[in-house]
C-alpha positions in Angstrom: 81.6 25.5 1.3 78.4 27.0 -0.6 78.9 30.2 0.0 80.5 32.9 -2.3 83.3 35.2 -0.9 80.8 38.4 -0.9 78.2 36.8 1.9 81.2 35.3 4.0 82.0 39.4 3.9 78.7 40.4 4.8 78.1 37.7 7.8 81.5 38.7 8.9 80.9 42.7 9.0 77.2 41.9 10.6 79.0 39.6 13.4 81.3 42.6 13.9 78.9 45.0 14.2 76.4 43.1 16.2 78.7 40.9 18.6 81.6 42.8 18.7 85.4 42.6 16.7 86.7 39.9 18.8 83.6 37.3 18.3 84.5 34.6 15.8 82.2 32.9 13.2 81.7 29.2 11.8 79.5 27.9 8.6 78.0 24.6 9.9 75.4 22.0 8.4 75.1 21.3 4.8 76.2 24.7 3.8 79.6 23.0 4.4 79.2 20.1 1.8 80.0 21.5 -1.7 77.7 18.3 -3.1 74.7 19.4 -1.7 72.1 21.7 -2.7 69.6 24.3 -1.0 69.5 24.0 2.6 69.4 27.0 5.1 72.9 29.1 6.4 73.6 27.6 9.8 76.3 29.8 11.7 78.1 29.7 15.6 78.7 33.1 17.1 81.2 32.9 19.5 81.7 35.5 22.0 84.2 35.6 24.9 82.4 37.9 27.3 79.2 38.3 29.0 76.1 38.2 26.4 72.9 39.6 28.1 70.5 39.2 25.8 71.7 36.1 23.5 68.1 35.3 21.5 68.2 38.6 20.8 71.7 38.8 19.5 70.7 35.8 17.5 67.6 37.1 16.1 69.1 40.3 15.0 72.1 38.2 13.5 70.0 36.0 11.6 67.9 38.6 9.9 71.0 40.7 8.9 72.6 37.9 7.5 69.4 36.6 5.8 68.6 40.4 4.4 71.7 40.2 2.7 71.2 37.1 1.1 68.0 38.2 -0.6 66.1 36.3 2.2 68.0 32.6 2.6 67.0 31.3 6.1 69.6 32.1 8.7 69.8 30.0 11.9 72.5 31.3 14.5 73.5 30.1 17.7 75.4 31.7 20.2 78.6 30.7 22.5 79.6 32.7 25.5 81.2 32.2 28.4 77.8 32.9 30.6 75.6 30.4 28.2 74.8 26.8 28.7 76.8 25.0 26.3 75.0 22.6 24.2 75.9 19.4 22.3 75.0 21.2 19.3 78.1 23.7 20.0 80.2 21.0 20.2 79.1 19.4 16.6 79.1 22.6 14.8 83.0 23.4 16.2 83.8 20.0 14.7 82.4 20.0 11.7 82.0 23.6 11.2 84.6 25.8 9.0 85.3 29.4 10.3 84.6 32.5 8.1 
């Protein structure tokens, strides 16, 4: 996993403060393979209740997280009970390793 102990902090504490204590976090994409290089932070919020406004909860996500990495590009989907769920939620459980 390419990311130092210090950001998996900081995207933990912004999940926390923006979703809630109980949602959970994974690190999907190449951020996940130690052998390759660059590539944007792709991350799966999941929440267990009711999230009204999910593109916002993802917007605000990603620009917290991407603030505190000096401006890496963040991408963050969201997965909650009232959402449609998505192939892509399925790959990035899978492969995905939770922070």
């Amino acid at each position: 996993m390419r990311l130092s102990p210090e950001q998996c902090t900081a995207i933990r504490t912004s999940v926390s403060q923006l979703a809630g204590e109980t949602a959970r976090v994974w690190l999907f994409g190449s951020r996940v393979n130690d052998d390759a290089r660059g590539g944007d932070v792709d991350l799966l919020v999941e929440v267990d209740g009711f999230v009204e406004e999910p593109a916002q909860l993802s917007a605000r996500l990603a620009a917290r997280v991407s603030r505190s990495m000096y401006g890496r590009k963040v991408d963050v989907l969201i997965k909650a009970p009232n959402l449609l769920h998505l192939p892509i939620h399925t790959a990035a459980l899978a492969q995905g390793v939770r922070l």
